[in-house]
VMD Tcl script that draws the C-alpha trace (Angstrom):
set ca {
  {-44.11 -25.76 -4.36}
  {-44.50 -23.07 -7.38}
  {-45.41 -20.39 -4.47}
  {-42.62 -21.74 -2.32}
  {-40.30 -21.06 -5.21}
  {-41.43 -18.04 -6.31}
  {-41.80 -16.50 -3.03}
  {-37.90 -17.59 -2.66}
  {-36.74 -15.68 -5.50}
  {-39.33 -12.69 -4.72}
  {-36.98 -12.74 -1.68}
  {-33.91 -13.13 -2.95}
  {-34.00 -10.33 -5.08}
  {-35.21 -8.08 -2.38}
  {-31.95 -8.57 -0.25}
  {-29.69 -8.16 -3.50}
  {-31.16 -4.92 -4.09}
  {-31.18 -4.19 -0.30}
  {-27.15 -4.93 -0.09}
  {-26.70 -3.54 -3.64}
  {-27.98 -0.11 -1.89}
  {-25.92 -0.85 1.21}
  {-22.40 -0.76 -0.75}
  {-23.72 2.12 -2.71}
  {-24.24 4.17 0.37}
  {-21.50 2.79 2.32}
  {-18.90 4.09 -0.32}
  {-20.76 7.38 -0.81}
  {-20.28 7.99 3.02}
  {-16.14 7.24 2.94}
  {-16.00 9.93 -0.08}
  {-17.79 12.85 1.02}
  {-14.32 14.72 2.57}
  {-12.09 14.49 -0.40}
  {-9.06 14.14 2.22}
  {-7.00 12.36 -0.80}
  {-7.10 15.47 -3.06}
  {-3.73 17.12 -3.23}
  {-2.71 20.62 -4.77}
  {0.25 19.00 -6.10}
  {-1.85 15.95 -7.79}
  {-0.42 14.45 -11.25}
  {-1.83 11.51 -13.46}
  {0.59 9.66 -15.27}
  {-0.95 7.85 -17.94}
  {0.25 4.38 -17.82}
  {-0.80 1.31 -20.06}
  {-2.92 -0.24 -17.46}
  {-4.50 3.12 -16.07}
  {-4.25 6.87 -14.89}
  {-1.66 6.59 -11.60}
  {-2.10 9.39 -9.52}
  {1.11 10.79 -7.93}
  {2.48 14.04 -5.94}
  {5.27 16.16 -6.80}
  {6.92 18.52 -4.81}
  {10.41 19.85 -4.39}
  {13.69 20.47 -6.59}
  {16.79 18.42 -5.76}
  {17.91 15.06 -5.84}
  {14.51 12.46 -6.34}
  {13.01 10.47 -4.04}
  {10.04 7.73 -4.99}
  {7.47 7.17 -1.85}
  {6.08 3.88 -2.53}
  {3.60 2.93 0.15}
  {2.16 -0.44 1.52}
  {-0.24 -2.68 -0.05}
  {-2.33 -2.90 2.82}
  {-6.60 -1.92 2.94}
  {-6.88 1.32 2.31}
  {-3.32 2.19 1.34}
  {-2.10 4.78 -0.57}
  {0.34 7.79 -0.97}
  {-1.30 9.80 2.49}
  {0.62 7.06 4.14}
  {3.78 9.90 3.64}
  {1.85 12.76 4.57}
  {4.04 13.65 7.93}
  {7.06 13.80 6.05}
  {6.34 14.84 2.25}
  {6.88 18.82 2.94}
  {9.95 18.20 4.91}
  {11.53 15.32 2.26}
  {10.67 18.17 -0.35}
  {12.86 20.86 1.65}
  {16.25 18.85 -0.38}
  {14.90 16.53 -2.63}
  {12.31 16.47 -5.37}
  {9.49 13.88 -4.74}
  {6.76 11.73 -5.81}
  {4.47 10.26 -3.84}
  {2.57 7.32 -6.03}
  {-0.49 5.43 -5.78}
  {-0.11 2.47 -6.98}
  {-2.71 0.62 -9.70}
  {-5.25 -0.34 -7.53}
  {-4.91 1.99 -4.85}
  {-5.70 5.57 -3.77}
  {-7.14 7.95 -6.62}
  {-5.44 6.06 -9.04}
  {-7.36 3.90 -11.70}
  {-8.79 0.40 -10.33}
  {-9.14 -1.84 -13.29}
  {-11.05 -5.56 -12.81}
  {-7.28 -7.25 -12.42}
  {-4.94 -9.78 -10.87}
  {-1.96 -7.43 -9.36}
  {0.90 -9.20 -9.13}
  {4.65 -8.35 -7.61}
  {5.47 -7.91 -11.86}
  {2.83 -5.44 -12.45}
  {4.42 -3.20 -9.87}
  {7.47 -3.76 -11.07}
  {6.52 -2.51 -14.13}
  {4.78 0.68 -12.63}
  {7.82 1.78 -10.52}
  {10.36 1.68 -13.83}
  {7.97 2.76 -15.98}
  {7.67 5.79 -14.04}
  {11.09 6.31 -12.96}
  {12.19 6.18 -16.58}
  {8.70 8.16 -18.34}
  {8.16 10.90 -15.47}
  {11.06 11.15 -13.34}
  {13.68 10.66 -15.46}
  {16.96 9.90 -13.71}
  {18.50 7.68 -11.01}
  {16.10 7.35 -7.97}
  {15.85 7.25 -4.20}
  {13.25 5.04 -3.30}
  {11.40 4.56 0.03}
  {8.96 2.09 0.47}
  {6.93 0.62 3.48}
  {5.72 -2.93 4.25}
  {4.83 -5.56 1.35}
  {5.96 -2.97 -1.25}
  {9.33 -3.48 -0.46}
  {9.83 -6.51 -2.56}
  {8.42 -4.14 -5.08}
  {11.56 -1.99 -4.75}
  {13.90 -4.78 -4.43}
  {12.28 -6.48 -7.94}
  {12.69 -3.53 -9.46}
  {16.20 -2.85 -8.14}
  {17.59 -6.45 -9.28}
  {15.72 -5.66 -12.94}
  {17.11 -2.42 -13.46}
  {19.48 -1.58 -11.14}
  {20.62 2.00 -12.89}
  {17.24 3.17 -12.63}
  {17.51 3.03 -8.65}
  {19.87 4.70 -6.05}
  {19.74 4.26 -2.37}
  {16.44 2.36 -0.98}
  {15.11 2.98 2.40}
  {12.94 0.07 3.78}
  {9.99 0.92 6.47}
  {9.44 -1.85 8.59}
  {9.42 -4.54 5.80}
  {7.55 -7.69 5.51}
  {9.03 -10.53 6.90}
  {10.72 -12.98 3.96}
  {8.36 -15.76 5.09}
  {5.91 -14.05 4.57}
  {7.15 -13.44 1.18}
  {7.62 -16.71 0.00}
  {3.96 -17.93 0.43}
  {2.03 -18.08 -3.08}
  {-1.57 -18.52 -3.73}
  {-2.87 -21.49 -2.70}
  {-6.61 -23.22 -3.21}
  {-8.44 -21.68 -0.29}
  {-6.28 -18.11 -1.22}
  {-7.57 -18.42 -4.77}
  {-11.27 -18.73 -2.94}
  {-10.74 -15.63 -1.11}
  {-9.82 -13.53 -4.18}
  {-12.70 -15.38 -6.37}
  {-15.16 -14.74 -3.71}
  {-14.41 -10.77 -2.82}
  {-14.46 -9.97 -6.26}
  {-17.75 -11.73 -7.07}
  {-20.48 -8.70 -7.56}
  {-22.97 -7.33 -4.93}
  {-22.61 -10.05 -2.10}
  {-17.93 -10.12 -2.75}
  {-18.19 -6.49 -2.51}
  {-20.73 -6.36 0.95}
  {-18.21 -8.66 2.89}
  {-14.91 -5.98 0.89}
  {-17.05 -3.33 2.98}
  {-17.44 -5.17 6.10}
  {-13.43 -5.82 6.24}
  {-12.73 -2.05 5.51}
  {-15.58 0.06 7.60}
  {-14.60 2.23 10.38}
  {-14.25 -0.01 13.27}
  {-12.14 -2.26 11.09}
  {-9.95 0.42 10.07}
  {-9.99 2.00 13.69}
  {-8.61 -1.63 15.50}
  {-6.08 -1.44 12.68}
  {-4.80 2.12 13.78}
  {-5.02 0.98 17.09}
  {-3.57 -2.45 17.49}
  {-0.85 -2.18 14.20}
  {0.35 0.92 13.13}
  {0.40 3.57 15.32}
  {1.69 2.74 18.96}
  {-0.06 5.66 21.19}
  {-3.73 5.74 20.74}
  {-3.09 9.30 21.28}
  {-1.55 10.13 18.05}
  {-4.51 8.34 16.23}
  {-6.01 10.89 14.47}
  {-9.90 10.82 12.87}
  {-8.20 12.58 9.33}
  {-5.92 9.43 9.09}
  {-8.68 6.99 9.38}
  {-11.19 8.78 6.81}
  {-8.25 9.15 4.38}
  {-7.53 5.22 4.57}
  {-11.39 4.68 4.14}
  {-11.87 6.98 1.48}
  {-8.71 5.14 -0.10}
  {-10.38 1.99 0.29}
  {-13.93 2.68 -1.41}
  {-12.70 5.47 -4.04}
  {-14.34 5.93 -6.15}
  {-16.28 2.77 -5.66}
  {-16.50 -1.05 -4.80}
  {-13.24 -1.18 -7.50}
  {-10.82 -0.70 -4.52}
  {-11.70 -4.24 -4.03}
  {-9.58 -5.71 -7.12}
  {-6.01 -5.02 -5.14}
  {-7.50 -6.20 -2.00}
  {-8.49 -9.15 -3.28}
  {-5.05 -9.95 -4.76}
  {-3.36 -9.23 -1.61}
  {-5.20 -11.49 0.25}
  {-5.24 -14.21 -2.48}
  {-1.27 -13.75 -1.74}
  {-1.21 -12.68 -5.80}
  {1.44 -9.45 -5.01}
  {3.68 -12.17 -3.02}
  {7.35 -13.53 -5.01}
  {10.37 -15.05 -3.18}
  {13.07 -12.16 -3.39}
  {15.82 -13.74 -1.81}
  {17.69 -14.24 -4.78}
  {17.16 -10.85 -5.78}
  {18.32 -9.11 -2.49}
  {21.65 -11.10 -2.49}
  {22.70 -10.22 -6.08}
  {21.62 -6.07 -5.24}
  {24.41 -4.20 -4.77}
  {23.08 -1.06 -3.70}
  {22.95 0.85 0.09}
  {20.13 -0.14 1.96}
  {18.36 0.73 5.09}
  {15.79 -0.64 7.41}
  {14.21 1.92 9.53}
  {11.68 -0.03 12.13}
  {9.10 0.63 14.47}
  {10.68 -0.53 17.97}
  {7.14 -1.97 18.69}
  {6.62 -3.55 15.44}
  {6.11 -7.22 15.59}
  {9.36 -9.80 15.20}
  {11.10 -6.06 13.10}
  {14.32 -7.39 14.93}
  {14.03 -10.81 13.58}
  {12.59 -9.70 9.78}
  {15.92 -7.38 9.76}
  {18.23 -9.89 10.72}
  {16.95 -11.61 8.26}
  {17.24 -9.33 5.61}
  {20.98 -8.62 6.78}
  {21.71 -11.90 6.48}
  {21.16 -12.54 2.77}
  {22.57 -8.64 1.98}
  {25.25 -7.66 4.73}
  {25.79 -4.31 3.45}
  {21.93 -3.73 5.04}
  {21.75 -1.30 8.11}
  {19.02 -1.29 10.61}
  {17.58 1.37 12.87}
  {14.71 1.20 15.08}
  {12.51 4.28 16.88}
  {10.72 3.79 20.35}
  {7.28 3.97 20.47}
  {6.31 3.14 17.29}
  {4.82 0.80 15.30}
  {4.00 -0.21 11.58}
  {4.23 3.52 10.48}
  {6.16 5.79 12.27}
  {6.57 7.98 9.79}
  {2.78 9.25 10.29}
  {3.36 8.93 14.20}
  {6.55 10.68 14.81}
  {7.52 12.00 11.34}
  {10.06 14.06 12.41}
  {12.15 11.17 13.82}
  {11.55 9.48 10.57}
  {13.30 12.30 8.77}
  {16.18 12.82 10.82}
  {16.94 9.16 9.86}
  {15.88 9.76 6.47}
  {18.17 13.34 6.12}
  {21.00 10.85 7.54}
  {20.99 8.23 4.74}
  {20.19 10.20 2.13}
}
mol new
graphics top color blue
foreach p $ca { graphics top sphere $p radius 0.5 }
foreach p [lrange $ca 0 end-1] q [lrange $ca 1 end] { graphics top cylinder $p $q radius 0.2 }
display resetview
């Protein structure tokens, strides 16, 4: 029995060093290219952590706010940040939690956000803002909007999530999830498994850009250097996304805004008719357009489509 035992623990310990060198290597590898550094980088030093944004441009400002999905992060406007710049001065974020900005041990929530977004519209921009945003961080913009509605402008929603989707809050297997991925060493081998290079390939491929064609290698590396930069702390938003942590009901919110809106959607997208009719329907000064041929993010598939759209409304 003592042999038994011992030889068990012998073993364990030889696989948690074996996976603890796994994840070490594994985010090595997705950080060798540096595709996320930026000649126009800033940090702005905010109370939970350095947030790394872009700035570029002189005019009227525009906030880039992108998606909370794996591997997110301000590259998601990389298409369309020289032309936007062209008329308008603006700053591409990375959220906490995402990108090359700080990753602290956290739950992110819809409020943290919040917070970020005026924060840094008021400390480092300044003045009244344009704000674009894709995905789940549009209730960001709308939260922030109904809280401080003279800090914001005109808002321009890329394929937003669907309110349903929206109104779902963590629940006991959710809770779980976000328990178990940010448990050390074993949480953060399965956080690798979810975001390695086939993973983040099928996602290209199947959800956000509709011709395979216009897949490119840079975009995937950039999303996986995203994800494991500078190491396994990328996990900590992930985690709170899929715990359903960064979800709140914003109904409420987008009836009382009173500000123009509008939904630019990927024709392809999944039920983007349905989530904008939606959206119209509690706020009926929302308009809608949709481009062929493109999915989750056409603005890094056809980003010169994007902007005509965007030159249009803004």
């Amino acid at each position: 029995m003592k042999n038994k035992i011992k030889t068990f623990i012998i073993l364990s310990g030889l696989t948690t060093t074996v996976i603890h060198i796994i994840n070490r290597i594994k985010n090595s590898l997705y950080n060798i290219k540096n595709y996320l550094r930026h000649p126009n980088n800033n940090y702005y030093e905010w109370r939970f952590g350095k947030i790394r944004y872009i700035k570029k441009g002189t005019g009227s400002p525009v906030l880039l706010i992108h998606d909370l999905t794996i591997g997110s992060s301000n590259y998601e406007f990389n298409k369309i940040i020289d032309s936007l710049s062209e008329k308008h001065e603006v700053y591409a974020i990375d959220l906490l939690g995402y990108g090359l900005s700080d990753k602290p041990n956290i739950t992110y929530t819809n409020y943290l956000f919040v917070q970020l977004v005026i924060d840094f519209i008021k400390n480092i921009i300044g003045k009244k803002t344009n704000i674009i945003t894709t995905g789940d961080s549009v209730q960001i913009a709308v939260m922030a909007c109904h809280n401080d509605p003279e800090a914001i402008h005109r808002m321009i929603f890329i394929n937003p999530q669907n309110l349903y989707e929206l109104n779902k809050i963590p629940s006991k297997q959710t809770r779980f999830l976000k328990f178990f991925i940010d448990t050390p060493i074993i949480g953060t081998f399965i956080y690798n498994l979810l975001s390695n290079k086939a993973t983040m390939e099928k996602l290209f491929n199947e959800e956000y850009i509709y011709h395979k064609m216009n897949v490119e290698e840079k975009d995937i590396l950039s999303y996986l250097e995203a994800a494991h930069y500078p190491d396994y702390t990328s996990k900590y938003a992930f985690s709170s996304y899929i715990g359903k942590y960064m979800n709140t009901n914003i109904i409420h919110a987008l009836k009382e805004i009173n500000h123009c809106i509008y939904i630019i959607g990927g024709e392809e997208e999944k039920e983007i008719h349905t989530t904008a009719e939606n959206y119209i329907y509690y706020n009926n000064s929302i308009e809608a357009v949709f481009i062929p041929y493109t999915k989750h993010l056409p603005h890094l598939e056809t980003g010169a489509k994007v902007m005509e759209y965007i030159n249009i409304f803004l």
